[in-house]
N, CA, C and O atoms as CSV, one atom per row, in Angstrom:
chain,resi,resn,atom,element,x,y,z
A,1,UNK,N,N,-1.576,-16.213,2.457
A,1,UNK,CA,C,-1.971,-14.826,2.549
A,1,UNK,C,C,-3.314,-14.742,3.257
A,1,UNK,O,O,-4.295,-15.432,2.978
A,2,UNK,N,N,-3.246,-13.847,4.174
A,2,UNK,CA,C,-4.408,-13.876,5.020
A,2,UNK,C,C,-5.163,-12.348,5.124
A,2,UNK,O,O,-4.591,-11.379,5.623
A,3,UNK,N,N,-6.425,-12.304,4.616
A,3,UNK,CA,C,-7.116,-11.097,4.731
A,3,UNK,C,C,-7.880,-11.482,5.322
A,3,UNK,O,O,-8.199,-12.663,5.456
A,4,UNK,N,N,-8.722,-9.766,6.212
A,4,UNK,CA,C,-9.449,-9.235,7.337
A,4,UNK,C,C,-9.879,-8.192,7.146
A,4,UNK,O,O,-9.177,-7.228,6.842
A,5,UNK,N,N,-11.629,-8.145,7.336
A,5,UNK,CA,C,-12.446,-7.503,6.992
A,5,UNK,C,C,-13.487,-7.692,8.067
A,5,UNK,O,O,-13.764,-8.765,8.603
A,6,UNK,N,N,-13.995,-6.592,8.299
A,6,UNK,CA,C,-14.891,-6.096,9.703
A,6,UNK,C,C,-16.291,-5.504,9.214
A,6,UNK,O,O,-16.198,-4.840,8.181
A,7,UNK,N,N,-17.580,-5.619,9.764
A,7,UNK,CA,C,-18.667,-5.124,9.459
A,7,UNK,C,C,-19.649,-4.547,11.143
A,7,UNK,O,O,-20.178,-5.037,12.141
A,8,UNK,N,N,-19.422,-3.465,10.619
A,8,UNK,CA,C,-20.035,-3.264,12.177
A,8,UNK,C,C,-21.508,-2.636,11.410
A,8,UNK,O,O,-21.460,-1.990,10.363
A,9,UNK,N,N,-22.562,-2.900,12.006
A,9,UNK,CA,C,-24.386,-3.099,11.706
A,9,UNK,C,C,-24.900,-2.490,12.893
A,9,UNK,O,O,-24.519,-2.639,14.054
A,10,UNK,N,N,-26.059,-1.598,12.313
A,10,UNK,CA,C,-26.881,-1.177,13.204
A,10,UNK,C,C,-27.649,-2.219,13.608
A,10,UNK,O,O,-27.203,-3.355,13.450
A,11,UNK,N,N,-29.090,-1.999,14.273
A,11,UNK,CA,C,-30.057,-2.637,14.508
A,11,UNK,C,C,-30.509,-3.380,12.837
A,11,UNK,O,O,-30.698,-4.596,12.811
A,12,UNK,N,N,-30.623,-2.730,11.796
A,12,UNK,CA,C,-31.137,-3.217,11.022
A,12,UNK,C,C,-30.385,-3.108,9.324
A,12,UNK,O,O,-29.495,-2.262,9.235
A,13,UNK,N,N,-30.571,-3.565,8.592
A,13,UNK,CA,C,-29.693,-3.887,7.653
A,13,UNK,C,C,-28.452,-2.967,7.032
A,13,UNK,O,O,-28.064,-3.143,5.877
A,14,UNK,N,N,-27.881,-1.987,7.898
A,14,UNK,CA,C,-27.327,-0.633,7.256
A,14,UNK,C,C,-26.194,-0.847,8.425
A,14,UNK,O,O,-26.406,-0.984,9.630
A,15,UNK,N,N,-24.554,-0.835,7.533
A,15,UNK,CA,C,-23.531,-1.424,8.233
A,15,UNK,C,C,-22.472,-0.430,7.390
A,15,UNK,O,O,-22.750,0.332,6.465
A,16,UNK,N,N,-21.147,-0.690,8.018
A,16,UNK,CA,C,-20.012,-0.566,7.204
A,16,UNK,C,C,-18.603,-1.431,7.666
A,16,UNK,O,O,-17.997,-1.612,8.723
A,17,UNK,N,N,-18.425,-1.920,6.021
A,17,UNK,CA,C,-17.623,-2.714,6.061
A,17,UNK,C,C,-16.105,-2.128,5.967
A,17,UNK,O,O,-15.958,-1.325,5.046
A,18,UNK,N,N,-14.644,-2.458,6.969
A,18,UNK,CA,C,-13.673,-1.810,6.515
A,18,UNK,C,C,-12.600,-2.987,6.802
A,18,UNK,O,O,-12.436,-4.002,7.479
A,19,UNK,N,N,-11.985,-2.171,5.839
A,19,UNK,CA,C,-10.617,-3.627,5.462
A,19,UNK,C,C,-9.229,-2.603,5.765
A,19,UNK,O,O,-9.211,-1.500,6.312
A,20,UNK,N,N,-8.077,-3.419,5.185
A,20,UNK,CA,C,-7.178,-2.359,5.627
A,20,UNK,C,C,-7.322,-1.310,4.877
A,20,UNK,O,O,-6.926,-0.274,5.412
A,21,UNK,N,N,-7.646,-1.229,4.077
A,21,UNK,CA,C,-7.595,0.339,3.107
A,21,UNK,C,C,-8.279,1.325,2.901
A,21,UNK,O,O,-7.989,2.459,2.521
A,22,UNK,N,N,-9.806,0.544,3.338
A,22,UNK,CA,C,-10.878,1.524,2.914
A,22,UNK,C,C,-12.025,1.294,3.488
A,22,UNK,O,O,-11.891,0.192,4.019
A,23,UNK,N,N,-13.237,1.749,3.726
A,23,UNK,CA,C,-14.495,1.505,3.858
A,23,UNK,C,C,-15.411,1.126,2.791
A,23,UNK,O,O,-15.061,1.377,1.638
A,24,UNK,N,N,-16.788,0.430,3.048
A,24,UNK,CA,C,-17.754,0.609,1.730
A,24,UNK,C,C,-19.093,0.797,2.941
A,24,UNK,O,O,-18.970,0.329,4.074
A,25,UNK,N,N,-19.944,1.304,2.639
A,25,UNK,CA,C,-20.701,1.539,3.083
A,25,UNK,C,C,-22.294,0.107,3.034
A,25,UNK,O,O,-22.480,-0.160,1.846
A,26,UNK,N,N,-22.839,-0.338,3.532
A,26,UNK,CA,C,-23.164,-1.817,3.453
A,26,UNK,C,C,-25.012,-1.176,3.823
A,26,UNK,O,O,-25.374,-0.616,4.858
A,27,UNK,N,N,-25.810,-1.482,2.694
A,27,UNK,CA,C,-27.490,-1.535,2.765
A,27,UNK,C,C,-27.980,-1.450,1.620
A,27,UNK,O,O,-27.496,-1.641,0.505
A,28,UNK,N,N,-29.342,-1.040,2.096
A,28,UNK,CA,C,-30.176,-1.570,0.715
A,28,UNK,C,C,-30.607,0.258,0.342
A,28,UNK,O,O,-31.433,0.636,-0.489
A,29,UNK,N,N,-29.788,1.094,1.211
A,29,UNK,CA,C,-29.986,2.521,1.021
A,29,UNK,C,C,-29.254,2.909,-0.187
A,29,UNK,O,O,-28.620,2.222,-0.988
A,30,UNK,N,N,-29.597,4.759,-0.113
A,30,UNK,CA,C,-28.936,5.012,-1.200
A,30,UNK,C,C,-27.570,5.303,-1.120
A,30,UNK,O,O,-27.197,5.582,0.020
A,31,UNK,N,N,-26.647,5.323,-2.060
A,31,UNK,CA,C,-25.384,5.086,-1.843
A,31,UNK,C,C,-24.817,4.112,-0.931
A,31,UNK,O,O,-23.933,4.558,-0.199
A,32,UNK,N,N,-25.165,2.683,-0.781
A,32,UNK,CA,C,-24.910,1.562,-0.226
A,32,UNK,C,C,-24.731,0.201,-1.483
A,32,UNK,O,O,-25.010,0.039,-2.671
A,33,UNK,N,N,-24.220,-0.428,-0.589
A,33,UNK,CA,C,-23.877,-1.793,-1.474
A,33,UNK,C,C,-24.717,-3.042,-1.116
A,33,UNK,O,O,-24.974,-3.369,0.042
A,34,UNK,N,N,-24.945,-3.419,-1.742
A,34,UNK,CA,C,-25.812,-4.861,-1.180
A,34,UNK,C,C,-25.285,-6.304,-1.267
A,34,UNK,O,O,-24.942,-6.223,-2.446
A,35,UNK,N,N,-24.959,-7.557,-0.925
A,35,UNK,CA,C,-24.079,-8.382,-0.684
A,35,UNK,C,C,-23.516,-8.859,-2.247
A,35,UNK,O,O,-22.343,-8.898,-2.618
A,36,UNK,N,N,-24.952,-9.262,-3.159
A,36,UNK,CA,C,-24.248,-8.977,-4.525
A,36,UNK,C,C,-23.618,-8.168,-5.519
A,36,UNK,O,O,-22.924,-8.619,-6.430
A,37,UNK,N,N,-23.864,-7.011,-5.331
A,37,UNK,CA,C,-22.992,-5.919,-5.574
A,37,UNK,C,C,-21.676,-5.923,-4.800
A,37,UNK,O,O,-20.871,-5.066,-5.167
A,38,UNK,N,N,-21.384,-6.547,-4.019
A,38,UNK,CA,C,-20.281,-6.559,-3.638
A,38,UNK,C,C,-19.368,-8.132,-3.635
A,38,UNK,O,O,-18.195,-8.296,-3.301
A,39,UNK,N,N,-20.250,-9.054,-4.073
A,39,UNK,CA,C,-20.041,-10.373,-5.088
A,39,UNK,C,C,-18.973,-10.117,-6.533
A,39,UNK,O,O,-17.897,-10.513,-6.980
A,40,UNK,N,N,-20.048,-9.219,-6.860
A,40,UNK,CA,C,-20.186,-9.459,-8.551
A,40,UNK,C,C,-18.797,-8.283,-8.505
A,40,UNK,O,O,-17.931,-8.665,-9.292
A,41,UNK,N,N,-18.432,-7.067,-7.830
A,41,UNK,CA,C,-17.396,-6.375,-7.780
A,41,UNK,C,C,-16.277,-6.694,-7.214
A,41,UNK,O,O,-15.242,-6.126,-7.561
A,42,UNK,N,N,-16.281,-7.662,-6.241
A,42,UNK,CA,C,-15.058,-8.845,-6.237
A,42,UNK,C,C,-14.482,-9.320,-7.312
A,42,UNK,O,O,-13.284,-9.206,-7.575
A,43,UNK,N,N,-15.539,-10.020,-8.158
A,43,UNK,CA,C,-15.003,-11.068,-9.365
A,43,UNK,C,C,-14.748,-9.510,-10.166
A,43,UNK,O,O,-13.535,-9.418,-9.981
A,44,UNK,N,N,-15.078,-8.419,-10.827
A,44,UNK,CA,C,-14.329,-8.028,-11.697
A,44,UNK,C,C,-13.199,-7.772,-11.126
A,44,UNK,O,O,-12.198,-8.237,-11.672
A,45,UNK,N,N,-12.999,-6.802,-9.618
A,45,UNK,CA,C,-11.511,-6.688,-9.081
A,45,UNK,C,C,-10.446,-7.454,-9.627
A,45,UNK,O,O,-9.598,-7.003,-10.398
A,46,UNK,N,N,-10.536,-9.100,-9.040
A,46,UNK,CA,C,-9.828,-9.703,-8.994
A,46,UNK,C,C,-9.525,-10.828,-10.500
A,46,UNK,O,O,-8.674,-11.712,-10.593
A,47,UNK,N,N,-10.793,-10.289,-11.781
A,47,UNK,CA,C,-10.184,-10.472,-12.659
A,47,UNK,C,C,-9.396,-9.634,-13.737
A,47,UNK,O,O,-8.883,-10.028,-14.784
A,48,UNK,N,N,-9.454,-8.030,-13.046
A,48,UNK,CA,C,-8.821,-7.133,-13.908
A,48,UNK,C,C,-7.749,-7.326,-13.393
A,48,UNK,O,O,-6.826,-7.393,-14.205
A,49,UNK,N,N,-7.250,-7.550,-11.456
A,49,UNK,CA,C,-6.103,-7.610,-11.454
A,49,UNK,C,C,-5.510,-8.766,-12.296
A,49,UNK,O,O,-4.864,-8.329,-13.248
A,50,UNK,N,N,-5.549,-10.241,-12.210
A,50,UNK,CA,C,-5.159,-11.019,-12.458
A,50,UNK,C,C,-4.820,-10.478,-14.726
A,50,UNK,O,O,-3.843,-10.334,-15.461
A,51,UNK,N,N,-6.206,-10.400,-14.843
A,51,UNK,CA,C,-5.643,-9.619,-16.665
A,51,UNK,C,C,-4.529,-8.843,-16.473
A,51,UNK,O,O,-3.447,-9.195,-16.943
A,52,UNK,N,N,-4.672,-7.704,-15.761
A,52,UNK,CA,C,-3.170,-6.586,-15.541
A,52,UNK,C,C,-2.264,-7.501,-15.533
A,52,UNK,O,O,-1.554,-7.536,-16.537
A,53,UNK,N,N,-1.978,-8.570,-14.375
A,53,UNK,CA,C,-0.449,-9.868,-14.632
A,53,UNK,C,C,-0.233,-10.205,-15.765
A,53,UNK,O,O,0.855,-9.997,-16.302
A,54,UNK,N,N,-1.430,-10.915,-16.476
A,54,UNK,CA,C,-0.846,-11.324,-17.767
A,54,UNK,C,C,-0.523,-10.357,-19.068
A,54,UNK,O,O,0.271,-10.612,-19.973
A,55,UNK,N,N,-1.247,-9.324,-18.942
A,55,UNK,CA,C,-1.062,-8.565,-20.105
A,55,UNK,C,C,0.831,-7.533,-20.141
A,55,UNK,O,O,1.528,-6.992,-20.999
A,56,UNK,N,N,0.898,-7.789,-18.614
A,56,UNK,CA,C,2.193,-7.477,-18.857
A,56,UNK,C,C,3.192,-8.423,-18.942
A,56,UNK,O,O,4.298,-8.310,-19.472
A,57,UNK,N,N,2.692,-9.389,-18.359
A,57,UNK,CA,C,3.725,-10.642,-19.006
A,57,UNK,C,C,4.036,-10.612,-20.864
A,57,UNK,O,O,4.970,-11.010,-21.561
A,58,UNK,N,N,3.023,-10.082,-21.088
A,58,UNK,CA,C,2.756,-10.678,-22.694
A,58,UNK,C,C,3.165,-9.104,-23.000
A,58,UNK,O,O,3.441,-9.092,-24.200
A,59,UNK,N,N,3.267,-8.285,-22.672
A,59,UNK,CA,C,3.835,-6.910,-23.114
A,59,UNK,C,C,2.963,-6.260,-24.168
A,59,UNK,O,O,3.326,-5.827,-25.262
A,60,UNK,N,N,1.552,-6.271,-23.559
A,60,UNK,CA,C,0.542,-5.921,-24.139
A,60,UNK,C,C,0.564,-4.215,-23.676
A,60,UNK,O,O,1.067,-3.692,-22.681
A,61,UNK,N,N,-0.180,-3.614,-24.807
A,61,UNK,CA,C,-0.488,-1.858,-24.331
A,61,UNK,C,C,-2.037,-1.558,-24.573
A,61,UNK,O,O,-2.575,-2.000,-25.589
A,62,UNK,N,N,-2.729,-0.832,-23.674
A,62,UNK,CA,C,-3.802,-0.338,-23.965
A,62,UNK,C,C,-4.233,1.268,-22.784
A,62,UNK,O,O,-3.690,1.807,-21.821
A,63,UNK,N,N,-5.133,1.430,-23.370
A,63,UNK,CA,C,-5.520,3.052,-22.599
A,63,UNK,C,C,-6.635,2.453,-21.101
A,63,UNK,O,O,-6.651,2.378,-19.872
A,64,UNK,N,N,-7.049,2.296,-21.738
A,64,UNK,CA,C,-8.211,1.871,-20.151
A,64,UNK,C,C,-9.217,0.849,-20.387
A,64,UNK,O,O,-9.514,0.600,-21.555
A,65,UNK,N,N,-9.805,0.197,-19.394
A,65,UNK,CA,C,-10.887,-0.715,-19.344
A,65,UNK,C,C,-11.876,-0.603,-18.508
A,65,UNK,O,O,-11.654,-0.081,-17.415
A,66,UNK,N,N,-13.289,-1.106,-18.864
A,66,UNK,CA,C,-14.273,-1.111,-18.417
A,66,UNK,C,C,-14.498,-2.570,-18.239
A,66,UNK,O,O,-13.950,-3.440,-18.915
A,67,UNK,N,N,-15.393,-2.781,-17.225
A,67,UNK,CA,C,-16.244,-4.299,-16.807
A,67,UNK,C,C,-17.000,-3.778,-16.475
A,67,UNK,O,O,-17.189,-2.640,-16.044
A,68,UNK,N,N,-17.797,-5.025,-16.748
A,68,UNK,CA,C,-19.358,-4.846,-16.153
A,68,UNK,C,C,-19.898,-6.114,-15.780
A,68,UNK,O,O,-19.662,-7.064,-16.527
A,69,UNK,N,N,-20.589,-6.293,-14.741
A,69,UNK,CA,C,-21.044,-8.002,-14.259
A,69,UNK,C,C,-22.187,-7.859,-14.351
A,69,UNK,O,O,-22.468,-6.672,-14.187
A,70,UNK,N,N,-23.579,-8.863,-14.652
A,70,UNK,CA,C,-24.365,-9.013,-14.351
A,70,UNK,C,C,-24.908,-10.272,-13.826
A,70,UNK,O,O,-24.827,-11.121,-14.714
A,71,UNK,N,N,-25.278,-10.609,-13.065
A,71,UNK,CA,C,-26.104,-11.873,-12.351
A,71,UNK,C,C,-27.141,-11.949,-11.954
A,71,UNK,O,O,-27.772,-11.246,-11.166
A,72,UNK,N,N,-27.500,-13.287,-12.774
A,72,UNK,CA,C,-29.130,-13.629,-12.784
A,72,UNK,C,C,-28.806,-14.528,-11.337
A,72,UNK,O,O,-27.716,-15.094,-11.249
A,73,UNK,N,N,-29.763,-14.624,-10.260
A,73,UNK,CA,C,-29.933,-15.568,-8.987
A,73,UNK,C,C,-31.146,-16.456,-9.510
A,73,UNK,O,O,-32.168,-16.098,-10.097
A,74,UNK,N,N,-30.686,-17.838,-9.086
A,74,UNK,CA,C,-31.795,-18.850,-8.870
A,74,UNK,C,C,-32.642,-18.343,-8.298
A,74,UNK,O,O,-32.436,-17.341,-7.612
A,75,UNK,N,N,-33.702,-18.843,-8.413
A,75,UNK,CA,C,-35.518,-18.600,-7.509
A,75,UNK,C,C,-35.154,-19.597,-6.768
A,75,UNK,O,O,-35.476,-19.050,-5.713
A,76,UNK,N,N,-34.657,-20.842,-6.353
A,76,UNK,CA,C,-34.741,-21.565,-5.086
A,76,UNK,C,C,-33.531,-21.375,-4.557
A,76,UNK,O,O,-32.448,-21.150,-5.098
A,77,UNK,N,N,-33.867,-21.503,-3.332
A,77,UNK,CA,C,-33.365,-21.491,-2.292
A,77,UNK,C,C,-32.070,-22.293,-1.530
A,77,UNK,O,O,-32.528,-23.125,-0.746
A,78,UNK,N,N,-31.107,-22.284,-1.536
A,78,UNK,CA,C,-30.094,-20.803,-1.359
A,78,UNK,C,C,-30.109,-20.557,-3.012
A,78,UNK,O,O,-29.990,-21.316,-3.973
A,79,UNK,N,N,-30.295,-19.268,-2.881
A,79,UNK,CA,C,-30.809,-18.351,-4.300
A,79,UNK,C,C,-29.267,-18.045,-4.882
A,79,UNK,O,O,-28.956,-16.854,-4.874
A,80,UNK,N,N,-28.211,-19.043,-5.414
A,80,UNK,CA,C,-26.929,-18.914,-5.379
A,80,UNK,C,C,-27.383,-18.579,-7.216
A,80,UNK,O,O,-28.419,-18.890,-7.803
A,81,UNK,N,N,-26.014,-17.760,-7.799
A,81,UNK,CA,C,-26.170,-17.496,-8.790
A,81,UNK,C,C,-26.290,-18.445,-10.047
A,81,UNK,O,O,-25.593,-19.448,-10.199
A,82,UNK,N,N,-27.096,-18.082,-10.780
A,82,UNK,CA,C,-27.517,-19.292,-11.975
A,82,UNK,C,C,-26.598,-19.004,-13.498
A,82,UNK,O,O,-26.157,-19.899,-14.219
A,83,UNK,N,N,-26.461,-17.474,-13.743
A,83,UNK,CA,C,-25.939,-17.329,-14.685
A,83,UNK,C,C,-25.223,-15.959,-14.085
A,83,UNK,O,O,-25.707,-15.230,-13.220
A,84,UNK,N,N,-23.878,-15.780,-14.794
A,84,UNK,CA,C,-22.600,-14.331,-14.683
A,84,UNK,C,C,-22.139,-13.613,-15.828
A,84,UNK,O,O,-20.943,-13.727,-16.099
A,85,UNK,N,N,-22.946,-12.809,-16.637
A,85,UNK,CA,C,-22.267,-12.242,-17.909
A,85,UNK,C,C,-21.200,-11.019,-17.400
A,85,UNK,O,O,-21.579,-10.087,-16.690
A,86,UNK,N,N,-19.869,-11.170,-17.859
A,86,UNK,CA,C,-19.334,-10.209,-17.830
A,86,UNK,C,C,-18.542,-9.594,-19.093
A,86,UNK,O,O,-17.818,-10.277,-19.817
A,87,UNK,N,N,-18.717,-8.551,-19.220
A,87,UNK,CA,C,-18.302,-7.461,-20.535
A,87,UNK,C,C,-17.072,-7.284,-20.138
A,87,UNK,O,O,-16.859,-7.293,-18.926
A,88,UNK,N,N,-15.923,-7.072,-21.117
A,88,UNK,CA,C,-15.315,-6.436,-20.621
A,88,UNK,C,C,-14.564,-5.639,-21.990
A,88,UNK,O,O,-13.915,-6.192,-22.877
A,89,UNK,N,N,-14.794,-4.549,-21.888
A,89,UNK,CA,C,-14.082,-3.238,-23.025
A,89,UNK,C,C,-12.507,-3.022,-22.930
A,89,UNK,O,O,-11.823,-3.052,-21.908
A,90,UNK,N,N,-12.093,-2.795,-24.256
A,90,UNK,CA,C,-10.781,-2.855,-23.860
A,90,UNK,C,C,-10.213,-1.691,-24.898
A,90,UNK,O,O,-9.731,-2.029,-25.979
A,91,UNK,N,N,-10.297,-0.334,-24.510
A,91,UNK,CA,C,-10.189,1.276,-25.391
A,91,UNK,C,C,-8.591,1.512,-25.615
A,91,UNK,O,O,-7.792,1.559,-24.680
A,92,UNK,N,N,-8.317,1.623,-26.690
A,92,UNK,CA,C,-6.697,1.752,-27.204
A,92,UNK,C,C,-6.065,0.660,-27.160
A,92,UNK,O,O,-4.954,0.656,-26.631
A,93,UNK,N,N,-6.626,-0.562,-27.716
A,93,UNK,CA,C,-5.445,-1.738,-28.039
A,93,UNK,C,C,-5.134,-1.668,-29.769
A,93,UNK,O,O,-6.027,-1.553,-30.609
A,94,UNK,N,N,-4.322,-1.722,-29.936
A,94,UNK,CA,C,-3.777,-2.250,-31.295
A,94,UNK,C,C,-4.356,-3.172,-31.766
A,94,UNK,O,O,-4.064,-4.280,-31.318
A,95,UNK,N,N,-5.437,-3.075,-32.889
A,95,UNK,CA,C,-6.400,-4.009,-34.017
A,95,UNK,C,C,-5.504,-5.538,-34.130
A,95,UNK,O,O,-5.809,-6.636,-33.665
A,96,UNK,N,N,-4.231,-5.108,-34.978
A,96,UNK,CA,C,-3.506,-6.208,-34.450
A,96,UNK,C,C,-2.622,-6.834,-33.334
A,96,UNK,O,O,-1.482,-7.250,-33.546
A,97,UNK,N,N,-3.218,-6.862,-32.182
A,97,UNK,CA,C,-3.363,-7.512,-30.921
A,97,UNK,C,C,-4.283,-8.271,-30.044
A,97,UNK,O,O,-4.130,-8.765,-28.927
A,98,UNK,N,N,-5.638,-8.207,-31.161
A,98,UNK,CA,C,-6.756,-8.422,-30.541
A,98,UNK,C,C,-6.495,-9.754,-30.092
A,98,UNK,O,O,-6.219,-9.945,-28.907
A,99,UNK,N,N,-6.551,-10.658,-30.881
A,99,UNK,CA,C,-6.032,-11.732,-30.788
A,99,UNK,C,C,-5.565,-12.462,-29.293
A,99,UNK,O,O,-5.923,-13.532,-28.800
A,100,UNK,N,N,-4.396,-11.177,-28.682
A,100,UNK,CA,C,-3.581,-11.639,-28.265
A,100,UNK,C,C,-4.303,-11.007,-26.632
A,100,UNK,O,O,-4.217,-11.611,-25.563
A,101,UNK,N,N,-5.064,-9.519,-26.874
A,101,UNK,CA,C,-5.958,-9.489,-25.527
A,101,UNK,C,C,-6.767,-10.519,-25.015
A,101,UNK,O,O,-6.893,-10.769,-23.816
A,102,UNK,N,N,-7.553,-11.371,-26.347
A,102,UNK,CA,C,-8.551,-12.046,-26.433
A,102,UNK,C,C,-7.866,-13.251,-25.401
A,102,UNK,O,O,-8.365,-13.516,-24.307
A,103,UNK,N,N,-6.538,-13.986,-25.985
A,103,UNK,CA,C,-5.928,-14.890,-24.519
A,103,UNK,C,C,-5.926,-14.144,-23.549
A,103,UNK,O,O,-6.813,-14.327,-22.715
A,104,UNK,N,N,-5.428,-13.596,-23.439
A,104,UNK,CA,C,-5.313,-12.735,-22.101
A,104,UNK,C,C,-6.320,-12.694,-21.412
A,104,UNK,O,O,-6.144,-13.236,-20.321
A,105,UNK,N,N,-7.420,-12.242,-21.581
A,105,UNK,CA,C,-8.640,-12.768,-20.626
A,105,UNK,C,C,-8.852,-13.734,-20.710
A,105,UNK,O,O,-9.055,-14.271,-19.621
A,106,UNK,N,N,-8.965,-14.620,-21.903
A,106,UNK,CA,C,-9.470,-16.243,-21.398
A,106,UNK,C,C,-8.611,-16.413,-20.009
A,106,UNK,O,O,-9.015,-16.671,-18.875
A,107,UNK,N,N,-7.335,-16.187,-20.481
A,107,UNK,CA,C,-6.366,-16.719,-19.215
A,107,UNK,C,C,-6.575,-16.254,-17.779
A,107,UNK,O,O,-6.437,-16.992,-16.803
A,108,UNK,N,N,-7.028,-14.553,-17.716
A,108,UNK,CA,C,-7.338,-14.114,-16.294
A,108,UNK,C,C,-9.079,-14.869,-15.825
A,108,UNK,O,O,-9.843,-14.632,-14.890
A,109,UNK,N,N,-9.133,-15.610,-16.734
A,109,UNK,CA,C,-10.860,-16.053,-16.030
A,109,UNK,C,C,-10.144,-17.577,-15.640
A,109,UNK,O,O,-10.390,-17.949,-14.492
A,110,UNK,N,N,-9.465,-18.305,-16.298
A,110,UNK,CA,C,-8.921,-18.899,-16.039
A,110,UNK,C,C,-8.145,-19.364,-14.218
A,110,UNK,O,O,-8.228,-20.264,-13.383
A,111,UNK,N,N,-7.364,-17.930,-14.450
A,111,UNK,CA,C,-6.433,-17.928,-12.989
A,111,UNK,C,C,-7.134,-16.929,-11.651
A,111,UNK,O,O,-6.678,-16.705,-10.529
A,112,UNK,N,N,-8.352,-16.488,-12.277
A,112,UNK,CA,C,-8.999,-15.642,-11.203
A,112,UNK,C,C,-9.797,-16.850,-10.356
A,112,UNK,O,O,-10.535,-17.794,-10.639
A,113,UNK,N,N,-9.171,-16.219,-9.069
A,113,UNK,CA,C,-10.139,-17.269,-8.295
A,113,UNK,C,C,-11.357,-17.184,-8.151
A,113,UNK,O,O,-12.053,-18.177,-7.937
A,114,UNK,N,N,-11.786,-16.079,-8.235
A,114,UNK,CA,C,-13.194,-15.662,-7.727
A,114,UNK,C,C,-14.327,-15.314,-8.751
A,114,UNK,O,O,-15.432,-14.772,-8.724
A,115,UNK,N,N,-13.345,-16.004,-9.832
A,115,UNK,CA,C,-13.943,-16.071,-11.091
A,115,UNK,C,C,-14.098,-17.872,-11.082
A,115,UNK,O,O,-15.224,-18.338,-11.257
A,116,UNK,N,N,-13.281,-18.520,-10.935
A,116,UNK,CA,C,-13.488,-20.030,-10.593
A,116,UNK,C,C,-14.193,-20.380,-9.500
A,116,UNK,O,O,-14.527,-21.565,-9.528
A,117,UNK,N,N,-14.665,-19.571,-8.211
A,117,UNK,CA,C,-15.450,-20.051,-7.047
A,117,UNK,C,C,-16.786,-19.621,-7.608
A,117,UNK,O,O,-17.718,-20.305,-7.186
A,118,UNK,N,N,-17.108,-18.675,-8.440
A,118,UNK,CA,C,-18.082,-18.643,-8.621
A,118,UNK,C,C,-18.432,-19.315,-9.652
A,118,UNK,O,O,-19.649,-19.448,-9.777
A,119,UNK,N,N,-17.655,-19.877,-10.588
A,119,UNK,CA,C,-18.031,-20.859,-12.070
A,119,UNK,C,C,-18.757,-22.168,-11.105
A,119,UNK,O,O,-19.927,-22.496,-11.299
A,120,UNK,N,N,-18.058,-22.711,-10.262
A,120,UNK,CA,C,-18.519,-23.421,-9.342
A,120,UNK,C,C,-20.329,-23.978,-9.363
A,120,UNK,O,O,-20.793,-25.117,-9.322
A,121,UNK,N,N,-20.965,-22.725,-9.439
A,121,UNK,CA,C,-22.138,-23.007,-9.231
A,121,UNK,C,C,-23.139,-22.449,-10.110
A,121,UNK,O,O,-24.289,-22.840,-10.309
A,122,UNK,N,N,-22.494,-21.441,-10.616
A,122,UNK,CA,C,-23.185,-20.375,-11.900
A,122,UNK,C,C,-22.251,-20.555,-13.197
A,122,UNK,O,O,-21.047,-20.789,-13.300
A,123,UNK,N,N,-23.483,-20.314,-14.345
A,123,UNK,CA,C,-22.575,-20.620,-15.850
A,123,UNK,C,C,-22.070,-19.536,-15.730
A,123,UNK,O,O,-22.722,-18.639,-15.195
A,124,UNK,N,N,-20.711,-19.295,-16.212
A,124,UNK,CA,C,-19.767,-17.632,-16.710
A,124,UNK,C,C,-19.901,-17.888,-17.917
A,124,UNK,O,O,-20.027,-18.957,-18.515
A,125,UNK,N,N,-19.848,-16.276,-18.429
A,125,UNK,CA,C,-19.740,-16.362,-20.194
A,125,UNK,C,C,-18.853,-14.760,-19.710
A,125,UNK,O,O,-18.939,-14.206,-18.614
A,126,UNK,N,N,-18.158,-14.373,-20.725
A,126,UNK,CA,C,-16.885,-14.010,-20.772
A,126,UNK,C,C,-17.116,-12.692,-21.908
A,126,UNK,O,O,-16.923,-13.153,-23.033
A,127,UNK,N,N,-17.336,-11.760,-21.950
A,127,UNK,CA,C,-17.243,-10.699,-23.835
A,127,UNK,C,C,-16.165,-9.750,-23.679
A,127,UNK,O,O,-15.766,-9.098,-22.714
A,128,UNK,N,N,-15.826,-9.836,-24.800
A,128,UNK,CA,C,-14.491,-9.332,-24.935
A,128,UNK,C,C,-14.991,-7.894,-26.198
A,128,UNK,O,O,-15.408,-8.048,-27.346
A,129,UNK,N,N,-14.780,-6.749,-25.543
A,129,UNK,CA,C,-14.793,-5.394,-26.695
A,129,UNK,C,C,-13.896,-4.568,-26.884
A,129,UNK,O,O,-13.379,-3.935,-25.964
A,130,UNK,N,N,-13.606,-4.462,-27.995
A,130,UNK,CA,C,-12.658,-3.475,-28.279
A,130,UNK,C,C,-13.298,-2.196,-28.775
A,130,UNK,O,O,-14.023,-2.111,-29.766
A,131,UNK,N,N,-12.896,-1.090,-27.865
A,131,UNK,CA,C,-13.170,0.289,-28.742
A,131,UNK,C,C,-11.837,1.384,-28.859
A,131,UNK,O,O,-11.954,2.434,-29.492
């Protein structure tokens, strides 16, 4: 599977990036993204999708979810990430299922890639909430 993504840049740090679907707008302005913000919103993407696979494998039900990433960067240089906390809320599951959400993400951190390219070099820690 092969993806393609384009960034066209002014003179100075203020760009936009577009893929097949959409735009994001790329700087350190307001309403812009900055390269880790658009890091750290990769890895939840692609570990909510990968949770969505398993939770329907497992014929799990819930109302909606929240993530949230945060990353601390090394002070030296390449300033690659040192530590990745990510939250992740999980509103209308069944008390007795927790259990069974609780695999369910181990497993999407597990099979997310971009959750494994970044374990690579930064510690992940993983929270799991139910409301």
């Amino acid at each position: 599977m092969s993806e393609h993504v384009r960034i066209n840049f002014t003179e100075e740090f203020d760009g936009v990036l577009t893929a097949e679907n959409g735009t994001v707008s790329i700087g350190r302005g307001k309403g812009q993204l900055k390269p880790y913000n658009l890091l750290l919103g990769a890895l939840l993407a692609c570990l909510y999708a990968t949770f969505l696979d398993i939770v329907e494998k497992m014929k799990l039900n819930f109302d909606s979810c929240e993530l949230t990433a945060d990353g601390d960067k090394r002070e030296t240089i390449p300033s690659t990430l040192e530590h990745v906390k990510v939250i992740q809320t999980i509103y209308g599951a069944d008390e007795e299922q927790h259990e069974r959400f609780e695999r369910a993400a181990m497993l999407a951190a597990k099979y997310c890639s971009i959750y494994q390219t970044i374990s690579s070099v930064s510690e992940m820690e993983l929270e799991l909430r139910f409301e």
